[in-house]
NUDRENNU-353003 format. One record per atom (N, C-alpha, C, O): residue in one letter; x, y, z. Coordinates in steps of 0.02 Angstrom, whole numbers, plus 50000, padded with zeros to 5 digits. Example, Ala and Ser with C-alpha at 12.3 -4.5 7.8 and 13.67 -1.06 7.14 Angstrom:
A506604971650390A506154977550390A506604983550390A507124983450423S506424988850354S506844994750357S506455000250394S506705005750402
***
This chain:
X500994950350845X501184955750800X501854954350766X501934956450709X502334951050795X502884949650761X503014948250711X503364951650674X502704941550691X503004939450609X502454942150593X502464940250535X501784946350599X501784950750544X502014954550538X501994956550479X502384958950586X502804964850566X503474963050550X503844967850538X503714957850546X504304954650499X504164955850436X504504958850395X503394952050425X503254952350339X503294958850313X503564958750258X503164963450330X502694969950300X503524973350316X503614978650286X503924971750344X504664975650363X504984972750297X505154977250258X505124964450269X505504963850224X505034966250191X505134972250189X504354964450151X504074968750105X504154974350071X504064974550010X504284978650099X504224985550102X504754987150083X504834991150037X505514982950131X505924984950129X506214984350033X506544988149997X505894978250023X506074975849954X505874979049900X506244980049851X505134981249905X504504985649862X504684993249832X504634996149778X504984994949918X505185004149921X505855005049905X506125010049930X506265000849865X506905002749861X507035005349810X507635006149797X506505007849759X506965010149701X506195015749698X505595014549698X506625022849696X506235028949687X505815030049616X505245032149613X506135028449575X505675028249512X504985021849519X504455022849490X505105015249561X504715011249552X504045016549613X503455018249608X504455017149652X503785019449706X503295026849662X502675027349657X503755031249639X503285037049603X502945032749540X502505035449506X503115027249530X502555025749483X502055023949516X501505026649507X502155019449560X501765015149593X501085019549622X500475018549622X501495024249642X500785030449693X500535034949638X499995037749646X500885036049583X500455039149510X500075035949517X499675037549562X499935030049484X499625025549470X498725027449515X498195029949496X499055023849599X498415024849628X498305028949630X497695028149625X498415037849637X498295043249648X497735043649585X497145044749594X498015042449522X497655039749459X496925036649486X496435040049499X496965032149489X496365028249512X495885031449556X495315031449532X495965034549620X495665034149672X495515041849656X495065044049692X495795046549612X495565052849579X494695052349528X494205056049525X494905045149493X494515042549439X493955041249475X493465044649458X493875036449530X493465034049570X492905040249614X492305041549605X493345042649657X492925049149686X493065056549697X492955060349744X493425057349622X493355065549616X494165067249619X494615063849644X494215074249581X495075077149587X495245081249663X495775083049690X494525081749682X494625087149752X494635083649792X494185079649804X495385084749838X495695078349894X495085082549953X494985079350005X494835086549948X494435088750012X493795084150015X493555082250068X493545082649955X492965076849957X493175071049958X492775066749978X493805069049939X493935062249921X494515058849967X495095058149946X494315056950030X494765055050077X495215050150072X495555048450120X495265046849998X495745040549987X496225044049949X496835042749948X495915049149914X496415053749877X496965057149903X497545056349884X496755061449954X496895066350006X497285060950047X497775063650071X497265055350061X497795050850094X498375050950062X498925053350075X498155047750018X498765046149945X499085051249941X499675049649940X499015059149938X499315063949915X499815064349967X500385066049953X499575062350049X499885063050100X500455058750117X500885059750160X500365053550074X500735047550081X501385048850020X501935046250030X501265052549966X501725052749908X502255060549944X502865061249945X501775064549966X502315069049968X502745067450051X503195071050072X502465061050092X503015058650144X503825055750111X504385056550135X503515050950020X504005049750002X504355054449943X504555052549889X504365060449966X504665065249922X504395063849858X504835065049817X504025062349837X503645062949753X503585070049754X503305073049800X503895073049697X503935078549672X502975083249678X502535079949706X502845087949661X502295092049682X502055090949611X501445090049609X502355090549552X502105093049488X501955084549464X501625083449412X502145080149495X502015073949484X501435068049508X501355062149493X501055073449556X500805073649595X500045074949555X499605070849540X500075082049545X499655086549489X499535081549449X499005078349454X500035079949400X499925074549348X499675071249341X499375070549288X499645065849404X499325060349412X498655062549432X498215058649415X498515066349454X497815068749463X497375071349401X496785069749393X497715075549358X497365077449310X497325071849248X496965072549199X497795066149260X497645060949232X496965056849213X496745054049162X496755057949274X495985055749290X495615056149244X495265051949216X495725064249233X495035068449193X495335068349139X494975072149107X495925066049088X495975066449011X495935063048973X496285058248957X495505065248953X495125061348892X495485053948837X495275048448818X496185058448827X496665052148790X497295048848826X497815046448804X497035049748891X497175043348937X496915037248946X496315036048951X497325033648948X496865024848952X496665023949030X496945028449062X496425021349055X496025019949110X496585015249132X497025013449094X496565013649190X497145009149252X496415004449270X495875006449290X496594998749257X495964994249289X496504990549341X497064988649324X496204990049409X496384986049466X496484979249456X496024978249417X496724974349462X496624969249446X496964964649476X497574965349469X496744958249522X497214955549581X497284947149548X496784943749536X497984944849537X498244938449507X498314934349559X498564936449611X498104928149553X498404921649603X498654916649588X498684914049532X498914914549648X499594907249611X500064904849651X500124907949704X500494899449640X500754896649669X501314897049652X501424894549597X501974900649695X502634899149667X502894891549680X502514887549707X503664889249659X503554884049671X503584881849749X503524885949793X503684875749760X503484873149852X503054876449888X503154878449945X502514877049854X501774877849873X501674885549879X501164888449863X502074887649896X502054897949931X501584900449885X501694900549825X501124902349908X500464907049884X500704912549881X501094914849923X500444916849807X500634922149799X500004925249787X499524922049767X499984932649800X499314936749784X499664942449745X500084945249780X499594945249671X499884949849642X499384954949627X498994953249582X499264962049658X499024966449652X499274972349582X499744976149590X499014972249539X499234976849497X498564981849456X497954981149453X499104987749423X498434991449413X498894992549323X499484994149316X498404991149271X498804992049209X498264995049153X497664995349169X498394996449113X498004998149032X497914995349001X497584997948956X498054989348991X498314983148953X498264975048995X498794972049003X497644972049019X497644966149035X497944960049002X498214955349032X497884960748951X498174958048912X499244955348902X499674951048895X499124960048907X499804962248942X500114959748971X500624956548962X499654961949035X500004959049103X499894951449131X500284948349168X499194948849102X499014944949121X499644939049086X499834934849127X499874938749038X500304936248988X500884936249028X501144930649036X501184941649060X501744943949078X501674939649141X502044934849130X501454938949186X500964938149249X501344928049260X501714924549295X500904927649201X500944917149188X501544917049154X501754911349144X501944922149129X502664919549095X503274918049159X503714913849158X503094923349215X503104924149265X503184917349301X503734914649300X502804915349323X502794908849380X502834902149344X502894896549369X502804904049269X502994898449241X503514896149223X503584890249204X504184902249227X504814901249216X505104898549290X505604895049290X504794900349350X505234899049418X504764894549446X504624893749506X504504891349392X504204885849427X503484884249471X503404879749512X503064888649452X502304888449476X501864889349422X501854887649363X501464892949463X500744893849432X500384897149414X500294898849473X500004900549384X499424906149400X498984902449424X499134896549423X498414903949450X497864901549479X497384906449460X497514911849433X496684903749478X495974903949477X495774913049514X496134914149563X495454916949503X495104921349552X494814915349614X494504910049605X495114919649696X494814915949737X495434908649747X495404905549800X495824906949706X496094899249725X496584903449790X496424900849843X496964907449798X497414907949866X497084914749895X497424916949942X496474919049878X496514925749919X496204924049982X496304927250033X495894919749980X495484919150048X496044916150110X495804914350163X496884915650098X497364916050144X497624920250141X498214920250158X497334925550118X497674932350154X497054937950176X496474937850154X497304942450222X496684946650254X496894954350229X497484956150225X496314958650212X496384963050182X496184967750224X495614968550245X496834972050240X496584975750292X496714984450279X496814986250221X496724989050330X496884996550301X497484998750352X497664996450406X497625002350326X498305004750365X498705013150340X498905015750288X498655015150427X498965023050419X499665022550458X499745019450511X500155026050424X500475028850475X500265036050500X500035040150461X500365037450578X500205042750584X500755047450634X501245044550658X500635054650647X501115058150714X500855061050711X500585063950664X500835061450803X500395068450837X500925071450878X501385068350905X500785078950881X501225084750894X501285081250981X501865082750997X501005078051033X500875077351105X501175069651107X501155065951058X501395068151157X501545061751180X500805059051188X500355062151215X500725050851152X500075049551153X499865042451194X500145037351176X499575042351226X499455035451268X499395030551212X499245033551161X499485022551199X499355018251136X498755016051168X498235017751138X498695013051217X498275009451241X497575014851229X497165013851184X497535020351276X496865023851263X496835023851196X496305021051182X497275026551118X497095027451074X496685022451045X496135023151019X497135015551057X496925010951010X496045011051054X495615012951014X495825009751109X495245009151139X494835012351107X494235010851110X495045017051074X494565021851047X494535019950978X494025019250945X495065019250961X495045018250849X494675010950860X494275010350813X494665004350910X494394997750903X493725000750882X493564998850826X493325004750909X492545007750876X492255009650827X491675009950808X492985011450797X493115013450707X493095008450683X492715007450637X493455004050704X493614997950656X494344995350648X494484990850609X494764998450687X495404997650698X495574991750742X495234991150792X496034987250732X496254980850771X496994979550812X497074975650859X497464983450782X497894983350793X498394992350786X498514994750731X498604995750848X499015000350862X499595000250898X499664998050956X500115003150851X500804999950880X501295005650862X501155009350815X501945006650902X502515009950869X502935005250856X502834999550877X503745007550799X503965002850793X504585006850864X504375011850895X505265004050878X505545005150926X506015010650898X506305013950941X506135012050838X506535016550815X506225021450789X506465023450736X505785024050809X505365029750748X504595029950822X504385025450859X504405036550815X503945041750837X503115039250796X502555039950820X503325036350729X502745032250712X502405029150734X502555023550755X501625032750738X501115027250743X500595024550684X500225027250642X500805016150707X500405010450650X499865009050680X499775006850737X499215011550609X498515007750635X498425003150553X498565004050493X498094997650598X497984992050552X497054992850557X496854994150614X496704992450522X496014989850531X495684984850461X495994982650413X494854983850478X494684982750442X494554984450371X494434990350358X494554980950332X494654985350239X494314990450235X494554995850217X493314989150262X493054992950264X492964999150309X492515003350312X493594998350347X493355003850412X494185011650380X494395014850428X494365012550342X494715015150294X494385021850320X494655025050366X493895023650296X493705029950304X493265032550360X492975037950361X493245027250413X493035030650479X493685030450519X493665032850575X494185028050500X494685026650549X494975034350506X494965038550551X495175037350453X495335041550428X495225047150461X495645051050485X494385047650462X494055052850483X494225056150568X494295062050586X494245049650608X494575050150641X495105052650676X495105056150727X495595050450643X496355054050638X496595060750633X497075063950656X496065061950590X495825069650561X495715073350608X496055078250622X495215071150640X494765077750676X495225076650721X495325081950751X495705070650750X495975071050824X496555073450798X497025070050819X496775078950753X497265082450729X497945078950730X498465081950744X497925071050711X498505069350695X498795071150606X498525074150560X499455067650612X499655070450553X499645063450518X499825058150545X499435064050457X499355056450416X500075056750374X500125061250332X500655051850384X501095051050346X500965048050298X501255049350245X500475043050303X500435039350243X499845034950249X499655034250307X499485031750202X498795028450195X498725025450143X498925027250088X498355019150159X498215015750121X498025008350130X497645008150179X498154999650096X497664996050092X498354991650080X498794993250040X498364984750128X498874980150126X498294972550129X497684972250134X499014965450120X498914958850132X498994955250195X499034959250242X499014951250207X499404949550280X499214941350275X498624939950267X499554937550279X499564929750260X498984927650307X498774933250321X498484922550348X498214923550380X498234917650421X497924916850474X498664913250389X498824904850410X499604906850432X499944911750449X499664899250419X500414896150428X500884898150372X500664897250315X501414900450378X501864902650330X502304897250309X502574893450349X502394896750243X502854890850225X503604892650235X503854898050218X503894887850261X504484886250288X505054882850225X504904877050211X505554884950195X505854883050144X506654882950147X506944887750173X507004878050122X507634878450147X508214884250106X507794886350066X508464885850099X508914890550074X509274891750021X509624896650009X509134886049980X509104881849905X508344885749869X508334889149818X507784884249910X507324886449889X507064893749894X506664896749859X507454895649950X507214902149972X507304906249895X506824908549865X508144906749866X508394909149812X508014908449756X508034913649724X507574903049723X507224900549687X506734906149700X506584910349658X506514905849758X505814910149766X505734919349761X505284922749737X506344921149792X506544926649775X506914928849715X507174934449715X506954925549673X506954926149590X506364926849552X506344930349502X505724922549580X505004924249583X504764931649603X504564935849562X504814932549672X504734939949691X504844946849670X504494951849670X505764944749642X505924950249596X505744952949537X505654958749518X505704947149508X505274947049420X504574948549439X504334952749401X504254946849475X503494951049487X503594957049514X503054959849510X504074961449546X504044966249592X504214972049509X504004977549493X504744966449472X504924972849417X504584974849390X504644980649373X503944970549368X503614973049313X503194979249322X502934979649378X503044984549278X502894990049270X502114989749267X501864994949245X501754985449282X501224982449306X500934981449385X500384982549409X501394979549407X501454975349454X501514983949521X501944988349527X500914982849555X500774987949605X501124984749683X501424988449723X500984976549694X500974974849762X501074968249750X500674965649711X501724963149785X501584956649785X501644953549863X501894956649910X501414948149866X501214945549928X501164940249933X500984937849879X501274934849992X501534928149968X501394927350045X501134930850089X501774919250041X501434913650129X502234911950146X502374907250184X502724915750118X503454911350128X503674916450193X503674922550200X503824911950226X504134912950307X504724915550283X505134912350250X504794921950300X505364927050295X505984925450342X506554925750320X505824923550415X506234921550466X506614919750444X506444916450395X507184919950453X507764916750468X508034907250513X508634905750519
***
């Protein structure tokens, strides 16, 4: 569990730091996953996550609305999903998740991208099959909760991994991509509280190792993909460690 919970700690830490980038970011999907199966979070359990997950990070209520009724208006452009691959430079695989109006766009923006710090774009398929696509809640229940019995029970859902971190009352379930909405359902009826939900990367090999010359190089990469107003999720094979 370690260096993946290293990865997903700097990640996050880097991703969630600027409040305007994150309320776009969860517009966005709230957008999508409204579009996909309906405005009523009571039928639509990816929705009803998301909503749970935006108002953990204080996203305003009326911003919220917005993005939902987004869905249904007519002279709105559509958000198409769309996942980029490539190589920064010294090999580090990157996977860029973004959701935009404009492929065109981004895709442009995307290869100006790895071509200034020294890589690549790549092929659909050339680096995703080294990373694993998995689902993930945070959750809290009102009772002190055994981990071990829980997780015994969510492994049936489809869940693989249950954990707290050492500073926080949070509990992390990781599962399979497809097991999202039985592991949900779950959670539900066993009256936990869903902080947050949703759909991550996780390297699945060996992480590249780079000296400190390069590290800087690469995180000049990271940043310029993390800025763009495109750009939902980035993800990469570079050994964070120290």
């Amino acid at each position: 569990m370690g260096r993946a919970f290293e990865f997903r700690k700097e990640r996050k830490f880097k991703r969630w730091g600027n409040m305007a980038r994150v309320f776009t970011r969860l517009g966005k999907e709230i957008t999508i996953a409204a579009k996909q199966g309906g405005t009523d979070p009571a039928g639509n359990p990816h929705l009803r996550t998301l909503i749970q997950t935006a108002k953990s990070e204080n996203m305003p209520k009326e911003n919220i609305e917005r993005a939902i009724n987004r869905a249904v208006e007519k002279d709105q452009s559509d958000y198409k999903e769309v996942v980029y691959e490539g190589y920064g430079p010294h090999g580090v695989a990157f996977l860029v998740e973004t959701a935009t109006d404009n492929t065109n766009r981004t895709v442009a923006n995307i290869r100006s991208y790895f071509a200034k710090y020294g890589g690549s774009l790549g092929t659909s398929g050339s680096v995703a099959f080294m990373f694993d696509h998995k689902c993930s809640f945070k959750v809290k229940g009102e009772e002190p909760v055994d981990l071990e019995e829980l997780e015994l029970e969510l492994i049936d859902y489809g869940a693989d991994e249950v954990f707290k971190n050492d500073d926080d009352d949070i509990i992390n379930i990781y599962g399979e991509f497809t097991a999202f909405n039985a592991i949900q359902k779950f959670i539900e009826e066993k009256g936990f509280e869903i902080v947050s939900g949703g759909f991550e990367r996780f390297p699945n090999g060996e992480l590249k190792k780079v000296s400190a010359e390069e590290r800087v190089e690469l995180d000049k990469l990271i940043e310029k993909l993390e800025e763009d107003e495109d750009v939902q999720n980035v993800y990469h094979t570079l050994d964070i460690e120290e």
